[in-house]
Backbone as a ProteinNet text record, in pm:
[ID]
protein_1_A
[PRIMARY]
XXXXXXXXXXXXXXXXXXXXXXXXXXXXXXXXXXXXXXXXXXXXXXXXXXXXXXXXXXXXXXXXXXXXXXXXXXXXXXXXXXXXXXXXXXXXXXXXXXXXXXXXXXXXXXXXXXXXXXXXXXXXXXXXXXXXXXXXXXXXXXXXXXXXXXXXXXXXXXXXXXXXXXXXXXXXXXXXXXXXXXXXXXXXXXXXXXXXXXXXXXXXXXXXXXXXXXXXXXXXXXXXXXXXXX
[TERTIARY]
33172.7	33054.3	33091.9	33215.5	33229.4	33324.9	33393.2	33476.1	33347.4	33260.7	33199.1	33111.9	33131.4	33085.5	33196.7	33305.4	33403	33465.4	33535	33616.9	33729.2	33775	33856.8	33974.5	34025.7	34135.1	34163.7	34054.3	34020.4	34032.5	34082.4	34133	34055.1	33987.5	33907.2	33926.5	33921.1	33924.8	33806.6	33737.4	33669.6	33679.4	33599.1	33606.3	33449.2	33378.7	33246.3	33224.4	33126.9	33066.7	33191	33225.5	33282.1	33452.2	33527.3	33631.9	33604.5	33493.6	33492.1	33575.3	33505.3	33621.5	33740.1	33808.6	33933.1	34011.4	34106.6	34244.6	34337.5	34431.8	34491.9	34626.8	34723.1	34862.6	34808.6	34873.4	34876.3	35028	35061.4	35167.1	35180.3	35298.7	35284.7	35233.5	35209.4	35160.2	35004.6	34936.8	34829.2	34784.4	34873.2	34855	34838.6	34934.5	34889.9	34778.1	34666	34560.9	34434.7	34494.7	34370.7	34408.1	34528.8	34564.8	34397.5	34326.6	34212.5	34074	34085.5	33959.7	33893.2	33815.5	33756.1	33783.9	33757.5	33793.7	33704	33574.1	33508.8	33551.2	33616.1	33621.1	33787.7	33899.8	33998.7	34011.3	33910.8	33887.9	33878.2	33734.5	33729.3	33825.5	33930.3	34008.1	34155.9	34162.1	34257	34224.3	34069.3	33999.4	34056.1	34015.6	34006.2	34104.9	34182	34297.2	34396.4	34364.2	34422.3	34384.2	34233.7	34212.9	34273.8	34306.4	34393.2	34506.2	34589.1	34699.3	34740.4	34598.9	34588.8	34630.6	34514.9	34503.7	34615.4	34675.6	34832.3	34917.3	34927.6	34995.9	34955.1	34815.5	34799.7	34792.8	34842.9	34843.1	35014.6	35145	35259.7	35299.8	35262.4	35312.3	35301.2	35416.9	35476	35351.5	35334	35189.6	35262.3	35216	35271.8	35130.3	35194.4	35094.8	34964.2	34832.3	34766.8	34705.5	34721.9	34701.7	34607.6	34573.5	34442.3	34466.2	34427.2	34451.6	34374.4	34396.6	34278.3	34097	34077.9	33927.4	33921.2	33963.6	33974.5	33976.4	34009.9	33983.4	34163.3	34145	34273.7	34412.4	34493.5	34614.4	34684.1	34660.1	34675.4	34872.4	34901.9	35062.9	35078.8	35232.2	35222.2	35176.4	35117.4	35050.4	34943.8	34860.9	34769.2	34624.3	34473.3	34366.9	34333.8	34212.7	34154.9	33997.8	33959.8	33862.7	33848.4	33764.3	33719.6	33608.9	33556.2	33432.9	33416.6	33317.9	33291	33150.9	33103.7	32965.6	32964.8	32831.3	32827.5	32848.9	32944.3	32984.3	33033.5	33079.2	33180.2	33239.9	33357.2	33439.4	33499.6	33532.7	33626.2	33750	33802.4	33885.7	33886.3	33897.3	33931.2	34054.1	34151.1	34252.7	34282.7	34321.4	34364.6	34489	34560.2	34670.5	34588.6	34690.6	34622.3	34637.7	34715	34685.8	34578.2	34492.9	34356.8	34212.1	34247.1	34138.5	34183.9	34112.3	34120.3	34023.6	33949.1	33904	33795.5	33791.4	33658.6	33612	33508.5	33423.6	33381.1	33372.1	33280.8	33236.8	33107.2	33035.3	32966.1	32932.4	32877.2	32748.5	32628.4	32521.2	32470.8	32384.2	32324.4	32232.8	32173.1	32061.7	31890.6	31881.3	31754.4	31746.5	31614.4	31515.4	31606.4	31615.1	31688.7	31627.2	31644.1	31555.6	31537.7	31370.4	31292.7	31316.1	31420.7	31447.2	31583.9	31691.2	31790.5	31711.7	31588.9	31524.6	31484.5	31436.1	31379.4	31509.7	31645.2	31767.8	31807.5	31898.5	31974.3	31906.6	31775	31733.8	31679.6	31676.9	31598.7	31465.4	31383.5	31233.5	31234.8	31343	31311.2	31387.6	31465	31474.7	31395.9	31315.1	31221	31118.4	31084.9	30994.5	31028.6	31172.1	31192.4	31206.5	31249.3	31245.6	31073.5	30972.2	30845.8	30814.4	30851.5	30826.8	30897.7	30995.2	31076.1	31054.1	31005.4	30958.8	30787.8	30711.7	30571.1	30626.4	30718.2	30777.1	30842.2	30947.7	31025.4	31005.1	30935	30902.1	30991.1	31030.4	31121.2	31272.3	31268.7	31448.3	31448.7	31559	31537	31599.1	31537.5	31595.8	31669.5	31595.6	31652.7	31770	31824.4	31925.4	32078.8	31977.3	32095.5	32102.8	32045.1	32009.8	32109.2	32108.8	32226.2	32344.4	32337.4	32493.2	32590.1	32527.4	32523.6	32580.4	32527.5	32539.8	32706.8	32701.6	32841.5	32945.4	32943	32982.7	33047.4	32960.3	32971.2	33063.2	33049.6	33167.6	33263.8	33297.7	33463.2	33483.2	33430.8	33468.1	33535.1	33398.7	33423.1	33559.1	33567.9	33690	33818.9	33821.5	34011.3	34051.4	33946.6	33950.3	33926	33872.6	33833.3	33892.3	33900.6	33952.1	33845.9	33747.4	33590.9	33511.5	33404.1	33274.2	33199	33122.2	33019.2	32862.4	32785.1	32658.7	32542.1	32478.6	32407	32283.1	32231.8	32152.6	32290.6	32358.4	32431.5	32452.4	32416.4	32406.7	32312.5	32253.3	32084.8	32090.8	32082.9	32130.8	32028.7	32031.7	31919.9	31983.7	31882.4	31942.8	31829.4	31859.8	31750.8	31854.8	31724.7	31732.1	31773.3	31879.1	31889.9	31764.7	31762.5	31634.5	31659.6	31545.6	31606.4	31562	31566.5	31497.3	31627.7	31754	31823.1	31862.2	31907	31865.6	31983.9	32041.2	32150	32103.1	32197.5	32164.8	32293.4	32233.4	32318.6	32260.2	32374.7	32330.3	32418.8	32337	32362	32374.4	32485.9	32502.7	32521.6	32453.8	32444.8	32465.4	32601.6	32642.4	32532.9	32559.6	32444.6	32530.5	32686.1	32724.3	32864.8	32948.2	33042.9	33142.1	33162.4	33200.2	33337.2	33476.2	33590.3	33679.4	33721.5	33823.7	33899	33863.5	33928.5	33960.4	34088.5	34154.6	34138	34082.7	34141.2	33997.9	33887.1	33741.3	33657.8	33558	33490.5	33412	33364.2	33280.5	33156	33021.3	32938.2	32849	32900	32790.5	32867.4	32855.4	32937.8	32836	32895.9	32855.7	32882.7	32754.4	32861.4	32717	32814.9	32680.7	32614.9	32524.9	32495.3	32446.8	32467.2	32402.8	32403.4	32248.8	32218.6	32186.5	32307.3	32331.7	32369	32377.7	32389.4	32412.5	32278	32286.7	32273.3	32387.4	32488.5	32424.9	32415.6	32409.7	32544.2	32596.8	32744	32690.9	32782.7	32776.9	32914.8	32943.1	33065	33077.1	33117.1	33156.8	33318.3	33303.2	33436.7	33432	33543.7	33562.1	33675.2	33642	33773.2	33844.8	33936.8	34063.4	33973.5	33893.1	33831.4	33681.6	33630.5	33517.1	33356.7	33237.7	33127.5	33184.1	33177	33149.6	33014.7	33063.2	32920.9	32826.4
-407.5	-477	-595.1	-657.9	-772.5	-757	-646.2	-593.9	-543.8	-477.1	-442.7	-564.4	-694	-804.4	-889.7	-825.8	-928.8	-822.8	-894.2	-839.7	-725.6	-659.9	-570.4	-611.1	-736.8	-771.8	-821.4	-866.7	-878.8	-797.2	-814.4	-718.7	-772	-735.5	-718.7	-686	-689.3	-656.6	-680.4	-572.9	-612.9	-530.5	-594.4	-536.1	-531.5	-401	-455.9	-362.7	-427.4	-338.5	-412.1	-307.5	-364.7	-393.7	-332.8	-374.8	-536.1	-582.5	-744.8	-836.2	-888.4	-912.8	-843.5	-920.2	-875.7	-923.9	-913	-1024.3	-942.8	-1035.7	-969	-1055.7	-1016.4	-1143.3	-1210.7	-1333.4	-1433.3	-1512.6	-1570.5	-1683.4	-1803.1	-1831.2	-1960.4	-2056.2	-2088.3	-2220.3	-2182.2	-2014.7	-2047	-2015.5	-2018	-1998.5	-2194.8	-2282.1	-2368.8	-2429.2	-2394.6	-2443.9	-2392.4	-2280.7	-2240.9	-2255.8	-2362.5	-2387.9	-2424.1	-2540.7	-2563.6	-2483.8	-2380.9	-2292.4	-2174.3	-2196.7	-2094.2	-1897.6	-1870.2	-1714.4	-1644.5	-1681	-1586.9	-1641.4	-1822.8	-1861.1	-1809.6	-1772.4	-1732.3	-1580.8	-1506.1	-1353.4	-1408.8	-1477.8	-1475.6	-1451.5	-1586	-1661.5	-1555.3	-1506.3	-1411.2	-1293.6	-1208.9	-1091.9	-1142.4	-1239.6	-1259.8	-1262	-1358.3	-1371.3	-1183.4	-1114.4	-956.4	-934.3	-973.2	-892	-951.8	-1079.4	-1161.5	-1080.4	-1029	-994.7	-862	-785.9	-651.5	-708.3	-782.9	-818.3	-853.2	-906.6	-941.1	-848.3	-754.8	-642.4	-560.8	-539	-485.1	-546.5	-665.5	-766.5	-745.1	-692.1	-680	-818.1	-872.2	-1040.2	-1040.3	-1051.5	-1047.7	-1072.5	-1018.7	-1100.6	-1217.6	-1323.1	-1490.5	-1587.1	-1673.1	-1754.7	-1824	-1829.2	-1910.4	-2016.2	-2124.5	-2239	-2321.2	-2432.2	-2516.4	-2630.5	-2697.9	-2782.6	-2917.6	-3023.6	-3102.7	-3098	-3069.3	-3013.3	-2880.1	-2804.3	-2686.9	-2563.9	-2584.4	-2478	-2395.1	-2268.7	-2227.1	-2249.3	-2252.5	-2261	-2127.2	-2099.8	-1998.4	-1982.4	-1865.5	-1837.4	-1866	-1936	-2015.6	-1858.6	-1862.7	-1736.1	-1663.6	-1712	-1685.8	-1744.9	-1712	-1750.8	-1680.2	-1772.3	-1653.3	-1727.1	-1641.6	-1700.8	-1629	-1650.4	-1598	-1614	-1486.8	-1507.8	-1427.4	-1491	-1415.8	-1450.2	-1359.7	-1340.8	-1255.1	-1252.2	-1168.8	-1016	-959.5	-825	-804.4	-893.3	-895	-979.8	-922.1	-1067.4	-1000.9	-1065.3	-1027	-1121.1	-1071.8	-1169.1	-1131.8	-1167.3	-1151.8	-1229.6	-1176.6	-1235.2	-1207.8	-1300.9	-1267.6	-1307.9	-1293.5	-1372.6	-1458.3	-1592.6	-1727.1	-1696.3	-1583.5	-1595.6	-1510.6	-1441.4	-1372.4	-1412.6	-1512.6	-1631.9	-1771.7	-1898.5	-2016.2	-1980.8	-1949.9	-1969.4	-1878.2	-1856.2	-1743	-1772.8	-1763.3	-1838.5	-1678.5	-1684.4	-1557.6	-1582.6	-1567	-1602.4	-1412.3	-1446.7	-1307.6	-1421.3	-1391.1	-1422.3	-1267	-1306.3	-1220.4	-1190.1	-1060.5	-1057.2	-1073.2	-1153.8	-1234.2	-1368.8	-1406.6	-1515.5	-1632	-1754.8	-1893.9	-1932.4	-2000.2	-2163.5	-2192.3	-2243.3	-2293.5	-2429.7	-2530	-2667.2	-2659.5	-2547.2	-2543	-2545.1	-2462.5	-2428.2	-2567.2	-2666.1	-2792.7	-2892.2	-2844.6	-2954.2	-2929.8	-2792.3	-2771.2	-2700.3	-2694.4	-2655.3	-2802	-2752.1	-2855.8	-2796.6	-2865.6	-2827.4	-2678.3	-2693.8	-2598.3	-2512	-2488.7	-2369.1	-2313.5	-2419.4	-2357.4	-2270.1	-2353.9	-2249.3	-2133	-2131.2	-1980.7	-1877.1	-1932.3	-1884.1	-1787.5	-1886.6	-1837.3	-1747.6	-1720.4	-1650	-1483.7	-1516.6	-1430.4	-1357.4	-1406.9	-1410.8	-1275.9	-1328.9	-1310.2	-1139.5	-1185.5	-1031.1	-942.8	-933.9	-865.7	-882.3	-868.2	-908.9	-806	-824.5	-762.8	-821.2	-896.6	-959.1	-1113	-1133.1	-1270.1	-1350.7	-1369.2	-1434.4	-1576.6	-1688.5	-1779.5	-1750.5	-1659.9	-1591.8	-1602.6	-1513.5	-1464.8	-1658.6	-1746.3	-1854.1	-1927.7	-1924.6	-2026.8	-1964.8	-1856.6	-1772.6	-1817.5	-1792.3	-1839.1	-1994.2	-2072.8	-2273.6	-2241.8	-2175.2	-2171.7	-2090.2	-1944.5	-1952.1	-2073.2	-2103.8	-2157.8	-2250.2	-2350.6	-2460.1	-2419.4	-2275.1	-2209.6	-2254.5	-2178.3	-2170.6	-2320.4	-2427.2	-2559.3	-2637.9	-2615.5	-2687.4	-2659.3	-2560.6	-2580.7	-2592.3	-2608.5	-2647.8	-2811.2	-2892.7	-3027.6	-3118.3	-2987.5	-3115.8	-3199.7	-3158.5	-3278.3	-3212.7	-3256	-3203	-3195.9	-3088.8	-3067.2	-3012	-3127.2	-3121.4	-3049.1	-2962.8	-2878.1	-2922.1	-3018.7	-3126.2	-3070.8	-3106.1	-3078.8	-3003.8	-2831.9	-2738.4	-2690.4	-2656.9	-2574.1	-2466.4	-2328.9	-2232	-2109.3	-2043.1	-1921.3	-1808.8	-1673	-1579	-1529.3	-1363.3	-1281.2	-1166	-1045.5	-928.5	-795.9	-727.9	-616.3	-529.3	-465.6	-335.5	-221.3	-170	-67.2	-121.5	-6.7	-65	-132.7	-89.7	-183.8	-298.3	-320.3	-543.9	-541.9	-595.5	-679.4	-680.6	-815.3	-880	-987.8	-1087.5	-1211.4	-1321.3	-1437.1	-1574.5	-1652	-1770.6	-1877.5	-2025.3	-2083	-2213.5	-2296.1	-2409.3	-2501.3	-2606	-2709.2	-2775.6	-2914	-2988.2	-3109.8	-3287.2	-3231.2	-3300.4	-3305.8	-3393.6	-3330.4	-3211.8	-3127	-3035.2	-3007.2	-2885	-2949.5	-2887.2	-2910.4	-2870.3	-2749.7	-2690.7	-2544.2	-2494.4	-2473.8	-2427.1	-2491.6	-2647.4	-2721.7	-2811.7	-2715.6	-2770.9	-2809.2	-2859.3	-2829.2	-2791.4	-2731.9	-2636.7	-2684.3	-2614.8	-2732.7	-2543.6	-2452.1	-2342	-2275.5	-2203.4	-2069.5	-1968.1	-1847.1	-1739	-1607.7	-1519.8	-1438.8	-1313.9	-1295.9	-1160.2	-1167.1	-1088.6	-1114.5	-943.9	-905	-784.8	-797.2	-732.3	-739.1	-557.3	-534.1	-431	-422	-323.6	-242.3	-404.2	-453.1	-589.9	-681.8	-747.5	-840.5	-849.6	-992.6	-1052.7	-1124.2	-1073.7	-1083.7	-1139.1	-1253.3	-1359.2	-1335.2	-1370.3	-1384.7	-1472.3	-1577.4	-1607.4	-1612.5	-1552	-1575.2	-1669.8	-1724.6	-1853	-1814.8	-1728.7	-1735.6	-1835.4	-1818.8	-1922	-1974.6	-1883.8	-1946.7	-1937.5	-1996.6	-2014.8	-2059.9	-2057.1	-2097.8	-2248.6	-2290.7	-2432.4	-2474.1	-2636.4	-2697.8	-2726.1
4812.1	4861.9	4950.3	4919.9	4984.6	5136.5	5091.4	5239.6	5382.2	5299.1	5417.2	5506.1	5466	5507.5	5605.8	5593	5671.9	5783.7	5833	5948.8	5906.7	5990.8	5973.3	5899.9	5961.8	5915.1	5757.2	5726.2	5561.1	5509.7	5387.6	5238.2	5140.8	5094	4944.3	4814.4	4731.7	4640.6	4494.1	4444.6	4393.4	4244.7	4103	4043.5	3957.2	3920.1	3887.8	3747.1	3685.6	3576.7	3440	3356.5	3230.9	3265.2	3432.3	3413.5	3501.4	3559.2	3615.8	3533.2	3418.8	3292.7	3182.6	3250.3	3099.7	3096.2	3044.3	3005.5	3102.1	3191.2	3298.2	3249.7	3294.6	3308	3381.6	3356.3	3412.3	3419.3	3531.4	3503.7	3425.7	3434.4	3345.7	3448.1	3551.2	3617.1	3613.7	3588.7	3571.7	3421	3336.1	3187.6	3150.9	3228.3	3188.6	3228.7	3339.5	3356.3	3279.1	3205.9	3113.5	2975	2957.6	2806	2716.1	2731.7	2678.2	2690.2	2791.2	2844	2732.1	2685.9	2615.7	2671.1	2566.2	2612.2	2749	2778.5	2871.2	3028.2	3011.7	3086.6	3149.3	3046	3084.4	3139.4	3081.5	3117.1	3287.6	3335.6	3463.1	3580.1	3472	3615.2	3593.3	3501.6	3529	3613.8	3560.6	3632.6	3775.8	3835.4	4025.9	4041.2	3941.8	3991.8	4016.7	3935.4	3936.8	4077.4	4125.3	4225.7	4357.4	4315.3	4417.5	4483.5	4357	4402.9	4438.7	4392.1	4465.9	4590.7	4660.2	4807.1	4866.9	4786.7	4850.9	4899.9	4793.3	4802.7	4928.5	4901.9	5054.5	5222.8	5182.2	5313.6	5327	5217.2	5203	5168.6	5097.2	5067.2	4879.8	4833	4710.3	4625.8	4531.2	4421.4	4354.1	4364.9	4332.3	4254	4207	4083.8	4198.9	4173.2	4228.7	4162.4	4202.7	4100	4197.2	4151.9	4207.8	4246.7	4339	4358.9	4284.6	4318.5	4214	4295.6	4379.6	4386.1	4330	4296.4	4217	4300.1	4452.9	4537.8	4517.4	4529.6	4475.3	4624	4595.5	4684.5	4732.9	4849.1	4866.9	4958.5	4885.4	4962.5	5126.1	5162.7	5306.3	5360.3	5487.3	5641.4	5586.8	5430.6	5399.5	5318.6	5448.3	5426.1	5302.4	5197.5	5141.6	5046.4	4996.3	4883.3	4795	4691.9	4533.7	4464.4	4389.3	4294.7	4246	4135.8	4037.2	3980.6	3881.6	3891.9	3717.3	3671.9	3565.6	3586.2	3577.9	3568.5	3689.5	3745.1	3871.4	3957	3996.8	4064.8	4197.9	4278.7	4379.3	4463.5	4537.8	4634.3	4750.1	4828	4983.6	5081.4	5095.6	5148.9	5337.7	5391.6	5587.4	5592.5	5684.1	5712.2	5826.7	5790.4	5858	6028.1	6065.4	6233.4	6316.2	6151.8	6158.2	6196.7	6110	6067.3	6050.6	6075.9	6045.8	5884.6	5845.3	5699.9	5661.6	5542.5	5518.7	5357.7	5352	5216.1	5184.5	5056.3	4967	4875	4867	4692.1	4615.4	4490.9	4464.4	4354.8	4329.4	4237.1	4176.5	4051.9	4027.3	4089.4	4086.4	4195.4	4139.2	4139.1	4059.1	4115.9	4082.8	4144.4	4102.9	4198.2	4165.4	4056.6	3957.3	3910.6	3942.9	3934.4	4056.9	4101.5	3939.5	3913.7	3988.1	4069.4	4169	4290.5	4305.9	4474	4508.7	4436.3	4448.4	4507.1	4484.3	4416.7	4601.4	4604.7	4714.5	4853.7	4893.7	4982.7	5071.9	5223.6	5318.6	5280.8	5368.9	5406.2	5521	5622.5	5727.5	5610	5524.7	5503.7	5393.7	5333.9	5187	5312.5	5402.6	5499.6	5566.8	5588.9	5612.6	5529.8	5403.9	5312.3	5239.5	5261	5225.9	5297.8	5463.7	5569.7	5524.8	5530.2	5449.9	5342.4	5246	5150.7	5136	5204.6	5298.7	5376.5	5437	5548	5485.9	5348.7	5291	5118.8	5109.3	4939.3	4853.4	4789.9	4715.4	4691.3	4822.3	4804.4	4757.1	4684.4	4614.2	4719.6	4835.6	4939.7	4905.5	4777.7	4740.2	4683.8	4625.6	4569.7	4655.7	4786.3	4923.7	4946.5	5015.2	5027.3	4952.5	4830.9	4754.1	4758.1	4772.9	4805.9	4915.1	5038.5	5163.4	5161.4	5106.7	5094.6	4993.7	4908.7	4836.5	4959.5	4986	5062.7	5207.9	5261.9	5394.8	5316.5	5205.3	5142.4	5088.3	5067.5	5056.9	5164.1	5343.2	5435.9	5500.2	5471.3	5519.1	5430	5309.7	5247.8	5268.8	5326.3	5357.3	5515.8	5560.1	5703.9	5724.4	5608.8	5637.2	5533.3	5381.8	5281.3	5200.4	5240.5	5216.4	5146.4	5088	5016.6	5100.2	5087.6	5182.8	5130.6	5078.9	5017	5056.5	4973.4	5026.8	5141.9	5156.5	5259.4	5362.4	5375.5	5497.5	5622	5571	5637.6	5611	5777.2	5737.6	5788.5	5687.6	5676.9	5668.3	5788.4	5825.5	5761.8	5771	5650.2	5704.1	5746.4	5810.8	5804.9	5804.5	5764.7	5855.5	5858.9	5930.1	5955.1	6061.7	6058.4	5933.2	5908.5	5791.6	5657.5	5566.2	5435.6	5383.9	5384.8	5300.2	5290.1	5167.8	5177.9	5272.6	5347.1	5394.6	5507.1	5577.6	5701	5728.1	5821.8	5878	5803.9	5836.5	5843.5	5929.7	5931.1	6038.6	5972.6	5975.6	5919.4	6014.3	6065.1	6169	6066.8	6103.3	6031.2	6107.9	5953.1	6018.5	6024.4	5963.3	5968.2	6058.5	6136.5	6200	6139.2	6229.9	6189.8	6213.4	6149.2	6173.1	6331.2	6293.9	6440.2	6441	6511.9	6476.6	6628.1	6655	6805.9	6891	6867.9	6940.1	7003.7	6922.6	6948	6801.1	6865.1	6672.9	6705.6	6562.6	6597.1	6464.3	6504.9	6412.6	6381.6	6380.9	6340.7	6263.5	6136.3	6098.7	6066.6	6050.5	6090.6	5947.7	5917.7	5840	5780.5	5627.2	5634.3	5493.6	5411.8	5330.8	5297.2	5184.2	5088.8	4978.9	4904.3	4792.5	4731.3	4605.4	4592.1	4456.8	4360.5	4215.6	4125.6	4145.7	4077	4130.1	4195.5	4268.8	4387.7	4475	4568.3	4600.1	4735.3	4778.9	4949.1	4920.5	5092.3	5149.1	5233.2	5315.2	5441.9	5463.9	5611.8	5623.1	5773.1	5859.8	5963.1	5977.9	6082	6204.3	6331.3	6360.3	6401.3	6496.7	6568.5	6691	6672.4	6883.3	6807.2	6712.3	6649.2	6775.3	6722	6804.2	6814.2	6945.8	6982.8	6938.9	6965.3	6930.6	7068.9
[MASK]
++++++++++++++++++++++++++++++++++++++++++++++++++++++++++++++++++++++++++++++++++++++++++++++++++++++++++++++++++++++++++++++++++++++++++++++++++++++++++++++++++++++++++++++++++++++++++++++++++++++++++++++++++++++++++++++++++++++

């Protein structure tokens, strides 16, 4: 689900249904970050982490420990981009080599309606209104769903290119629908705050895709090397 959202050059890996969780090896540099972690929380980070290193393998780059940095975004092996998630009854990874891409964000949600006490928290005004429009034109899709996906996404993408937090007020983020009955489509992230430098420009828009499928709501953005100017 999440490969068919990115570029060619992306590798995926996903795992869904009852094998998403399970107890995978792990290393010792990431056995010691889940010394205190309860059990469902260690299933996770091992599950992605497995699917991590599928991805590796098929990029030809050794499977090696991924550990976190202190914002908790994972550290990825030197000549390689990547991101991670996970979700109830599924997780994935997506890996590039860094002369593919400058950065790429992926989220997965369940596919069901936000809390209405989150839709209130992390949305602007222009997008609760596109959202209703949306909403009004395609009834059936939990567009707030795709919507918070998208805002997680786009801040994989933005953090290893800037280093910074990037608050959901920040980016105001469109999300519209392919022709055709099936859910998936694009989105559009117009950053509201400066945006980072990528090939030598900055760039203040990102770009990417979104499908909602056997459950699961799955986002993706890619950033290339010669990204939208501002």
């Amino acid at each position: 689900m999440i490969e068919e959202l990115l570029p060619d050059s992306v590798v995926a890996v996903e795992l869904h249904g009852d094998d998403a969780i399970q107890d995978a090896p792990l290393y010792p540099e990431e056995e010691a970050l889940m010394a205190r972690a309860v059990a469902k929380r260690r299933r996770e980070f091992s599950s992605v982490r497995a699917c991590a290193r599928q991805a590796m393998e098929k990029l030809g780059v050794p499977p090696q420990p991924i550990v976190t940095g202190e914002s908790g975004a994972p550290r990825w092996p030197d000549g390689l981009v990547g991101s991670m998630t996970h979700s109830e009854g599924y997780c994935a990874a997506a890996l590039v080599r860094a002369a593919d891409l400058a950065s790429l964000g992926i989220d997965a949600e369940p596919d069901e309606p936000l809390p209405q006490d989150v839709v209130s928290y992390v949305f602007l005004p222009t997008e609760n209104e596109r959202l209703r429009r949306l909403a009004e034109e395609r009834p059936g899709i939990h567009w707030d769903r795709i919507l918070f996906s998208a805002k997680e996404s786009v801040y994989k993408a933005w953090f290893p290119l800037t280093g910074r937090w990037l608050d959901f007020a920040e980016a105001d983020i469109e999300v519209f629908a392919d022709p055709g009955e099936r859910p998936h489509g694009g989105l559009r992230a117009e950053l509201l705050v400066p945006g980072p430098w990528v090939g030598g420009h900055r760039v203040q828009r990102f770009e990417g895709r979104w499908s909602a499928q056997r459950g699961v709501v799955t986002t993706a953005v890619a950033v290339p090397h010669s990204g939208p100017r501002s």
